[in-house]
Biopython code that builds the backbone (N, CA, C, O; Angstrom):
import numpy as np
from Bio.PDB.StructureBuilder import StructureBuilder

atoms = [
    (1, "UNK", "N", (0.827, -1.190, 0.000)),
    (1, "UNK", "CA", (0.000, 0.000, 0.000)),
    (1, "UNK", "C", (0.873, 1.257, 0.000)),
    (1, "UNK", "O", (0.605, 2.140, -0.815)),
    (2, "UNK", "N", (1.976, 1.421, 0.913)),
    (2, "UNK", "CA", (2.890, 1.895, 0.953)),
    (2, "UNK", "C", (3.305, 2.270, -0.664)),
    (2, "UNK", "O", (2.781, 3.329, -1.007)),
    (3, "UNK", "N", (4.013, 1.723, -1.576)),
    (3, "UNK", "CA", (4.558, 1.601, -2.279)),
    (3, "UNK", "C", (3.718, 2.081, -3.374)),
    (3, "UNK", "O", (4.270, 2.888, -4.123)),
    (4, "UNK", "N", (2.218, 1.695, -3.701)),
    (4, "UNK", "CA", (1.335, 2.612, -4.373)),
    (4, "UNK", "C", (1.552, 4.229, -4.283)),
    (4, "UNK", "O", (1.829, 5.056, -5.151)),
    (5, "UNK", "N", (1.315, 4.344, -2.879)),
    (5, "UNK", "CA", (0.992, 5.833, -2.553)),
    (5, "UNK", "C", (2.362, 6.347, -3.008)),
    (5, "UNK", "O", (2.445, 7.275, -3.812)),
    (6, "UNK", "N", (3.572, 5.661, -2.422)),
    (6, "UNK", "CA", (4.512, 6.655, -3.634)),
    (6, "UNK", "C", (4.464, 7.013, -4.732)),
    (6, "UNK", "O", (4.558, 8.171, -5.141)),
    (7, "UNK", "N", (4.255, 5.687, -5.550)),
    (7, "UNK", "CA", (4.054, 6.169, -6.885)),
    (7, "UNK", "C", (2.845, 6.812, -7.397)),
    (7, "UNK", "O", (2.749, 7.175, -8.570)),
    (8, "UNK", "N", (1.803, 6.972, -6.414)),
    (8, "UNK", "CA", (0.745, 7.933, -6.696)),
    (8, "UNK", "C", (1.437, 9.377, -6.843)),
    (8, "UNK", "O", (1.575, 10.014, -7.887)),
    (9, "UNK", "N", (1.807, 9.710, -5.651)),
    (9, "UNK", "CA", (2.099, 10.921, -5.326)),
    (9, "UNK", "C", (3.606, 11.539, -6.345)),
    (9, "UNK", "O", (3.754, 12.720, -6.662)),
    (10, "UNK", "N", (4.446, 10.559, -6.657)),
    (10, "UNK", "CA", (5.630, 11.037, -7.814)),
    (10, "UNK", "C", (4.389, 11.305, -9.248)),
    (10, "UNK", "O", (4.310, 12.398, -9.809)),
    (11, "UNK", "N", (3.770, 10.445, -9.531)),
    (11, "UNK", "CA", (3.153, 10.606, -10.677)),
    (11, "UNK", "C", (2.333, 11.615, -10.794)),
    (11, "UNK", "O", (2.465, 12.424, -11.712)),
    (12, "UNK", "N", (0.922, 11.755, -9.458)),
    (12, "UNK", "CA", (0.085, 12.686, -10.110)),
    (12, "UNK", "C", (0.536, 14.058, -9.199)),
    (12, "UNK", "O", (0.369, 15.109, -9.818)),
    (13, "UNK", "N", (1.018, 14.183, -7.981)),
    (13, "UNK", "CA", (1.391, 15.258, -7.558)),
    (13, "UNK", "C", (2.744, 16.044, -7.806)),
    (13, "UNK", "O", (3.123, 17.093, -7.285)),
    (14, "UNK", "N", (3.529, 15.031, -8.996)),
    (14, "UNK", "CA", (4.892, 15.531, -9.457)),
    (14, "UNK", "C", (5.716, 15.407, -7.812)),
    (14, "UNK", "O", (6.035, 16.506, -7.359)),
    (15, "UNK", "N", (6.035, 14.293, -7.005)),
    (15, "UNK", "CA", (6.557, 15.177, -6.177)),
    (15, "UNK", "C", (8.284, 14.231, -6.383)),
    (15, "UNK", "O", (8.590, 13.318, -7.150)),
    (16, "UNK", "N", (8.987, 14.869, -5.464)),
    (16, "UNK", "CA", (10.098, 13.960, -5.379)),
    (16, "UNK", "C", (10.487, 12.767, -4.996)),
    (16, "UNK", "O", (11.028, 13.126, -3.950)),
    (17, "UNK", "N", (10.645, 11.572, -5.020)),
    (17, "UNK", "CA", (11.145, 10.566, -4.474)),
    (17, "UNK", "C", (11.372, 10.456, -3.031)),
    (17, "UNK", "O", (11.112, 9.405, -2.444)),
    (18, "UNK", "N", (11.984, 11.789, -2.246)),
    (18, "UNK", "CA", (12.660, 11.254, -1.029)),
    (18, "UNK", "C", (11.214, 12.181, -0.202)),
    (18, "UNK", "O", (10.722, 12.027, 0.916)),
    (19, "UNK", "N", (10.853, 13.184, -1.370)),
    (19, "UNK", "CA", (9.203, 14.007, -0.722)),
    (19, "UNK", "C", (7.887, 12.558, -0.447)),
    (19, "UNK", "O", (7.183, 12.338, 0.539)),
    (20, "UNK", "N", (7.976, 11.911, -1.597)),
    (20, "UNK", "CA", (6.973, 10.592, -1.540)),
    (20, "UNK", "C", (7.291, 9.962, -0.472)),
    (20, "UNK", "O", (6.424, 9.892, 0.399)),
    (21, "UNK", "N", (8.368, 9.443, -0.273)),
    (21, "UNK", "CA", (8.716, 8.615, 0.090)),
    (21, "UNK", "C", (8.733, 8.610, 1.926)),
    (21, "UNK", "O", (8.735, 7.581, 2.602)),
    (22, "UNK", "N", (8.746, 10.233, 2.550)),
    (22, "UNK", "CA", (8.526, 10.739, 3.529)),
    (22, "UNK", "C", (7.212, 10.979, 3.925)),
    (22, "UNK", "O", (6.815, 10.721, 5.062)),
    (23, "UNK", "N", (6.426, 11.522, 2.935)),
    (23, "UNK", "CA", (5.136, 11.222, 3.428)),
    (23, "UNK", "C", (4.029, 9.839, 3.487)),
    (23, "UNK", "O", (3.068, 9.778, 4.255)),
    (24, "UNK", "N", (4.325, 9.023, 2.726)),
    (24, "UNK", "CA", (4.166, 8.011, 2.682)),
    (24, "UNK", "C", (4.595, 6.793, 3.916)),
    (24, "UNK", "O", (3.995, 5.725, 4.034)),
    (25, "UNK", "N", (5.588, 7.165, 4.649)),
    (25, "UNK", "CA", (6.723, 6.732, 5.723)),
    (25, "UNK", "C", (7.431, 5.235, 4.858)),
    (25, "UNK", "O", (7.777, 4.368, 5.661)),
    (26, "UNK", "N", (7.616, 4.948, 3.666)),
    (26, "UNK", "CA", (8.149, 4.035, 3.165)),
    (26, "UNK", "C", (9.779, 4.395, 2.672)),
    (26, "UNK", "O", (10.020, 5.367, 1.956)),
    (27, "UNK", "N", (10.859, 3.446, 3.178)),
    (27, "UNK", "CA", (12.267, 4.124, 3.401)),
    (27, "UNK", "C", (12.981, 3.948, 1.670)),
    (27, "UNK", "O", (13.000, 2.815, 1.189)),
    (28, "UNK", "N", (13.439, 4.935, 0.984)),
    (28, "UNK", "CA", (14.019, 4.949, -0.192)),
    (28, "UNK", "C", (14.066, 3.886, -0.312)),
    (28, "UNK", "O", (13.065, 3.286, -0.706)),
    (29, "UNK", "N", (15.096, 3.298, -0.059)),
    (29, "UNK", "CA", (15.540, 1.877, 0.156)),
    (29, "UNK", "C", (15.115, 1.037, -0.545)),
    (29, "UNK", "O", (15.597, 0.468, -1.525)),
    (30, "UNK", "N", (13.662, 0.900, 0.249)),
    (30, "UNK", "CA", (12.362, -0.663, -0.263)),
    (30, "UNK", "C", (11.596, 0.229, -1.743)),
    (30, "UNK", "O", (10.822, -0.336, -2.515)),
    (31, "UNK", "N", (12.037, 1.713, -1.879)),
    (31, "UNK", "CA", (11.169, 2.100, -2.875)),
    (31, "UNK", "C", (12.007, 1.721, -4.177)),
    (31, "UNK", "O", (11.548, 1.043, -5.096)),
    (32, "UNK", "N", (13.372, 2.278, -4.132)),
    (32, "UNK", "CA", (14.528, 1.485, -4.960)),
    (32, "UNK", "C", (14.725, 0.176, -5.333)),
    (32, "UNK", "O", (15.089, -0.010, -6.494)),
    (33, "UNK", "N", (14.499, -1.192, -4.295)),
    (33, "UNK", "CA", (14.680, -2.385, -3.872)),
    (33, "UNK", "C", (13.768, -2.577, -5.089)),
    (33, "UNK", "O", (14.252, -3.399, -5.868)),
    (34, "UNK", "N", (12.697, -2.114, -5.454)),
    (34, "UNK", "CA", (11.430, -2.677, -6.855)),
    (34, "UNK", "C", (10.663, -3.024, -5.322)),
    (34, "UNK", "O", (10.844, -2.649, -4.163)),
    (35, "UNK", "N", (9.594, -4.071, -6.105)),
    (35, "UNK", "CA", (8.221, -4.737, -5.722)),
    (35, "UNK", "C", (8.847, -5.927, -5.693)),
    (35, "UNK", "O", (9.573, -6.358, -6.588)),
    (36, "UNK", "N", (8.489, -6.658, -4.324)),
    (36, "UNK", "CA", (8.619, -7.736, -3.617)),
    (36, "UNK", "C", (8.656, -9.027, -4.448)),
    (36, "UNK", "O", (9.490, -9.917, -4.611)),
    (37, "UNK", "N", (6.887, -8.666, -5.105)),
    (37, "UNK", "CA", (6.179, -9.545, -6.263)),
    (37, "UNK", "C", (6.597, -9.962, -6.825)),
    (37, "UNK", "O", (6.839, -11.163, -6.954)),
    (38, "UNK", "N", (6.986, -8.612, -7.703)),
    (38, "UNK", "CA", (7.690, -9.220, -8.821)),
    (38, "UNK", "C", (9.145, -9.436, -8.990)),
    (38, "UNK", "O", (9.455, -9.623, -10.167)),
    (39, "UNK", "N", (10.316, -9.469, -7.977)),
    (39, "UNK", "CA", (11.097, -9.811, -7.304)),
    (39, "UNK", "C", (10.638, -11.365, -7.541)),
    (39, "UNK", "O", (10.816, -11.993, -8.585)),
    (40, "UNK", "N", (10.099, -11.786, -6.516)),
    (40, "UNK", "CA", (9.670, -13.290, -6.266)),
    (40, "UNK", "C", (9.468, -13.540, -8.101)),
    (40, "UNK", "O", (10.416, -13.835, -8.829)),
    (41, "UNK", "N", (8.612, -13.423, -8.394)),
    (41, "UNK", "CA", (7.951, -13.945, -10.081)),
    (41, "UNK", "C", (9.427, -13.834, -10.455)),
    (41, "UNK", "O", (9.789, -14.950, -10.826)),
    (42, "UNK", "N", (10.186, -13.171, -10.500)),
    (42, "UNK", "CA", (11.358, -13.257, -11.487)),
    (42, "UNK", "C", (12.401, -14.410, -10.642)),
    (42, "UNK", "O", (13.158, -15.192, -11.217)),
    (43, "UNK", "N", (12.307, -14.348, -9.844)),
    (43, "UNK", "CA", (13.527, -14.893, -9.013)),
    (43, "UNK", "C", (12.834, -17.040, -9.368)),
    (43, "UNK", "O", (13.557, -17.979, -9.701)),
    (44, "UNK", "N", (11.254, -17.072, -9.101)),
    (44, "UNK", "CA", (10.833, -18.185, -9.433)),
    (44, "UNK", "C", (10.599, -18.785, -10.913)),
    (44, "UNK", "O", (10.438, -19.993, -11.080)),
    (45, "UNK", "N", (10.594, -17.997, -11.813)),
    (45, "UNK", "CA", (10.704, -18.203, -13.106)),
    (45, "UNK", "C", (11.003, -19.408, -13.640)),
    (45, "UNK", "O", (10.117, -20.048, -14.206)),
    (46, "UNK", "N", (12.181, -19.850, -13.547)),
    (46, "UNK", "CA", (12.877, -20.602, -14.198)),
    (46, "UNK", "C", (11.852, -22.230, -13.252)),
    (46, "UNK", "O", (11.519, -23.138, -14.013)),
    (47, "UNK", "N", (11.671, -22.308, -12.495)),
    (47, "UNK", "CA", (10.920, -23.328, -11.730)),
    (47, "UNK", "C", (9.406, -23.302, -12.186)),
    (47, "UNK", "O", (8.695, -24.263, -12.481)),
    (48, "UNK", "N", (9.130, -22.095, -12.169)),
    (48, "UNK", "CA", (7.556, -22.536, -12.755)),
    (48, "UNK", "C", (7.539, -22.929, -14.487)),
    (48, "UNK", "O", (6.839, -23.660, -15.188)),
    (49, "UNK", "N", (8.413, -22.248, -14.669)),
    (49, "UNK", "CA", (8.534, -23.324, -16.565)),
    (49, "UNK", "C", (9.179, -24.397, -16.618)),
    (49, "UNK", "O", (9.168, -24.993, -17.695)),
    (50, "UNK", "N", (9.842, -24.901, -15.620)),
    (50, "UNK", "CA", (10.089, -26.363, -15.809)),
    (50, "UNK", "C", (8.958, -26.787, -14.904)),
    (50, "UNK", "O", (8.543, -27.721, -15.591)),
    (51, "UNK", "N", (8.536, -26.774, -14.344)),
    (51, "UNK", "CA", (7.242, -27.299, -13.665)),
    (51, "UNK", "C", (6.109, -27.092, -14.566)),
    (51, "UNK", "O", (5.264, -27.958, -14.339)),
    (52, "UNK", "N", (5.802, -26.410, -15.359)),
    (52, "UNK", "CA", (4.341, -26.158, -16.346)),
    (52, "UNK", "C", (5.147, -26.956, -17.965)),
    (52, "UNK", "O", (4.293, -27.289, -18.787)),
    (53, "UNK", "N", (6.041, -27.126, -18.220)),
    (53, "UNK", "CA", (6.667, -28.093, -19.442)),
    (53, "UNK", "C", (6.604, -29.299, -19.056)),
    (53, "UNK", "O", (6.629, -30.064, -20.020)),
    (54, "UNK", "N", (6.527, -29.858, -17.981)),
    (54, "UNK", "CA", (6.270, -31.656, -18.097)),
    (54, "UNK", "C", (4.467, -31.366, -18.347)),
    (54, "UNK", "O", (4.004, -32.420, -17.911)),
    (55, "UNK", "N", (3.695, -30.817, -18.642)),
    (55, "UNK", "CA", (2.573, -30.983, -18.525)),
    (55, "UNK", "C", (1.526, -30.570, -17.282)),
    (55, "UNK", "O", (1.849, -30.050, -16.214)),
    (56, "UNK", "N", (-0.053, -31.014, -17.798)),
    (56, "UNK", "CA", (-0.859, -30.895, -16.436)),
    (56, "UNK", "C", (-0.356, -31.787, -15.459)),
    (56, "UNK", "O", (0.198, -32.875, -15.614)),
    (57, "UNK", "N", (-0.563, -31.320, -14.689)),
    (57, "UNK", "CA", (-0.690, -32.107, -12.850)),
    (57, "UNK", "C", (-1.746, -32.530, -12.226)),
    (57, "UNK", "O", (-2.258, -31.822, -11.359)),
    (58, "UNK", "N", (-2.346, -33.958, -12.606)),
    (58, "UNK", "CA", (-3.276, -33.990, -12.178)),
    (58, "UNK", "C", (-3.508, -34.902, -10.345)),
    (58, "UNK", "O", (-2.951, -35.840, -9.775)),
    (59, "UNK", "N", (-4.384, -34.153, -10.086)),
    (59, "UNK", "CA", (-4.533, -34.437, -8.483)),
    (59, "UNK", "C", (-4.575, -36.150, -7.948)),
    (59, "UNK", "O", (-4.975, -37.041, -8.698)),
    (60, "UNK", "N", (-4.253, -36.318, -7.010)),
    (60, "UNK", "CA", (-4.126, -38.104, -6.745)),
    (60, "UNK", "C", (-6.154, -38.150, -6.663)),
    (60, "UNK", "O", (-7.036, -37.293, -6.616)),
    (61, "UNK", "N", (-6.098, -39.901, -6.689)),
    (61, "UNK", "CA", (-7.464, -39.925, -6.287)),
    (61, "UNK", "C", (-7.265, -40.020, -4.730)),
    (61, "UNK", "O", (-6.245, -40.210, -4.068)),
    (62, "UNK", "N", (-8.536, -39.830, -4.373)),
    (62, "UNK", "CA", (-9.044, -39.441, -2.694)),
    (62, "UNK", "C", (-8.778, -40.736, -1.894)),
    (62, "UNK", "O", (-9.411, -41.776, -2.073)),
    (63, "UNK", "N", (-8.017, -40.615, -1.206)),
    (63, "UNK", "CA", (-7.708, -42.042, -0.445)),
    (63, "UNK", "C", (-8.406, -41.816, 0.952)),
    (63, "UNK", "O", (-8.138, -40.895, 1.723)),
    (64, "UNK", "N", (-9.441, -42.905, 1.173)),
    (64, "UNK", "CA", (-9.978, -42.972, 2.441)),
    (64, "UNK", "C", (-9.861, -43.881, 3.296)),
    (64, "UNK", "O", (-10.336, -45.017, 3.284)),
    (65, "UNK", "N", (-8.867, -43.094, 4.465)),
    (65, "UNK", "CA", (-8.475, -44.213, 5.497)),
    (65, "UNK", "C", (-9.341, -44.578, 6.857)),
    (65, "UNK", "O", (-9.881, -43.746, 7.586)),
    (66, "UNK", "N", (-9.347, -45.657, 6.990)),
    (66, "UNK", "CA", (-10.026, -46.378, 8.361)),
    (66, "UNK", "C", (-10.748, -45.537, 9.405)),
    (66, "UNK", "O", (-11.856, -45.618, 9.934)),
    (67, "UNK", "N", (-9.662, -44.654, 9.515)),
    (67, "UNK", "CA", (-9.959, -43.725, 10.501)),
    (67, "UNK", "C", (-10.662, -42.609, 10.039)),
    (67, "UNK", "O", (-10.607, -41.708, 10.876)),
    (68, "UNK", "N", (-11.275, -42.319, 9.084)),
    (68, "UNK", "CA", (-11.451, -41.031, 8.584)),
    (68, "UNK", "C", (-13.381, -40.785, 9.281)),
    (68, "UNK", "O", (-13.706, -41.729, 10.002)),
    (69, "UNK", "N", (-13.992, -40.189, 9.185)),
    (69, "UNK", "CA", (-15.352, -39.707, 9.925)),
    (69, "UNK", "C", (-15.925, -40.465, 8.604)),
    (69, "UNK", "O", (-16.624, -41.420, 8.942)),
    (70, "UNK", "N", (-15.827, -40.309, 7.215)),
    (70, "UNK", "CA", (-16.271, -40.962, 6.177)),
    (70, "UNK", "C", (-16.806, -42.371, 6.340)),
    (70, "UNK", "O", (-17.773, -42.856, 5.752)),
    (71, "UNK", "N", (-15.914, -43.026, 7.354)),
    (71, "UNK", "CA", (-15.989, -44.571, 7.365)),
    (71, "UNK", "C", (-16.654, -44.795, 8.523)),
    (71, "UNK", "O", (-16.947, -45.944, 8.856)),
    (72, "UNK", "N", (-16.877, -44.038, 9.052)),
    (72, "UNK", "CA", (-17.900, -44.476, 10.896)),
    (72, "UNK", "C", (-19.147, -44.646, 10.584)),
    (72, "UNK", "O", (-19.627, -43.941, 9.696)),
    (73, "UNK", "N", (-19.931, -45.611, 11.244)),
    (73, "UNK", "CA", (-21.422, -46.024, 10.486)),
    (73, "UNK", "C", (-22.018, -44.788, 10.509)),
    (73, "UNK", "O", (-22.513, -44.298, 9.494)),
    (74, "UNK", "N", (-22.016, -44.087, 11.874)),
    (74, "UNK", "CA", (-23.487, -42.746, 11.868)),
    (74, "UNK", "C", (-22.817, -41.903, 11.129)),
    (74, "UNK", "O", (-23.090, -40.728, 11.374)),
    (75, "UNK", "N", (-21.978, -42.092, 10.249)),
    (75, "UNK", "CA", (-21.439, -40.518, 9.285)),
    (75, "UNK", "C", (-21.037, -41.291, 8.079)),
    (75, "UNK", "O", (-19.983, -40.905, 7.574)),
    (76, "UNK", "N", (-21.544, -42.146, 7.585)),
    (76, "UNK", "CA", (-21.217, -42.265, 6.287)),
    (76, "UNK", "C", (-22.076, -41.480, 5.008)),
    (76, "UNK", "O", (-22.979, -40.662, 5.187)),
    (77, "UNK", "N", (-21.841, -41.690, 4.408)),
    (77, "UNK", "CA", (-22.300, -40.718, 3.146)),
    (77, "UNK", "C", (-23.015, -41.931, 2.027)),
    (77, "UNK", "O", (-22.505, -42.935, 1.530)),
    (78, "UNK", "N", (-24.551, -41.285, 1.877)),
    (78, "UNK", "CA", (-25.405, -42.283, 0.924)),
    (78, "UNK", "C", (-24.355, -42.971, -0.046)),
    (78, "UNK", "O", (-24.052, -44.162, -0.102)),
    (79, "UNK", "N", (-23.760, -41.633, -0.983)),
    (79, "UNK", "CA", (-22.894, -41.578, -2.521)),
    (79, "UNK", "C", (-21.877, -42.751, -2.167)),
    (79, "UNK", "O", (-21.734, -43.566, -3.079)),
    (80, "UNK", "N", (-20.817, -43.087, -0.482)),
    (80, "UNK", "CA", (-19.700, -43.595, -0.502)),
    (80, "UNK", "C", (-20.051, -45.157, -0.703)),
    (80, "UNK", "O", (-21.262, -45.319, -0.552)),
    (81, "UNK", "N", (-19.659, -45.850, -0.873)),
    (81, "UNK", "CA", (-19.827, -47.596, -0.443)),
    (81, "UNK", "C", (-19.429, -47.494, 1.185)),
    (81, "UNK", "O", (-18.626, -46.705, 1.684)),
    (82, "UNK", "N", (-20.302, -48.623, 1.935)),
    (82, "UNK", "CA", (-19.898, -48.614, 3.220)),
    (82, "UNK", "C", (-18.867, -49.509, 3.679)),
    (82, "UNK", "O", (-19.194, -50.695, 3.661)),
    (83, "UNK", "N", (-17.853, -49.278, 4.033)),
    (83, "UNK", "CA", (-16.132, -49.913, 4.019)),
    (83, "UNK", "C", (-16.100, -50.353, 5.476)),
    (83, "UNK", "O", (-15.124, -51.068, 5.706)),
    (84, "UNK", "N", (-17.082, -50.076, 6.787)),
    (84, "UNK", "CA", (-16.990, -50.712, 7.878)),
    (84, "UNK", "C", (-17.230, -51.874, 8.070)),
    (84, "UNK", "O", (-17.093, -52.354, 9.195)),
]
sb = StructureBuilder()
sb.init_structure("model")
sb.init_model(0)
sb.init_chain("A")
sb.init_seg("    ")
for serial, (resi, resn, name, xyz) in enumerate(atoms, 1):
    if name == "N":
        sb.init_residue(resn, " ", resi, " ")
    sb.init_atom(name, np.array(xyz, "f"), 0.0, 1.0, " ", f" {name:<3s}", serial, name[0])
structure = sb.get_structure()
């Protein structure tokens, strides 16, 4: 939010960098540093395109164990088969 209002205030109020950046209370610094975001997006890049090039990912099927509330007689579900 911080980081908006600077660049609000350089853009539509013309003001200075270290003027934004004071009224805003956000330190040069993190205003210089860029956006966090897109920091991260660039820094992860190379992992999300080798992760989206093997293809979709599709989800495991639903494994229902012994213990689960699914499988207790007074909570089973019409749709499930009854596994007790």
């Amino acid at each position: 939010m911080r980081r908006w209002a600077v660049g609000f205030l350089i853009s539509v109020w013309a003001l200075s960098v270290v003027k934004a950046c004071d009224i805003a209370g956000l330190s040069r610094k993190a205003w210089y540093r860029g956006d966090p975001i897109e920091r991260e997006d660039k820094k992860d890049a190379p992992v999300i395109e080798a992760l989206t090039s093997q293809g979709p990912i599709l989800p495991r099927p639903l494994e229902i164990s012994k213990h689960s509330p699914r499988n207790r007689k007074h909570g089973t579900c019409p749709a499930l088969p009854n596994t007790v």
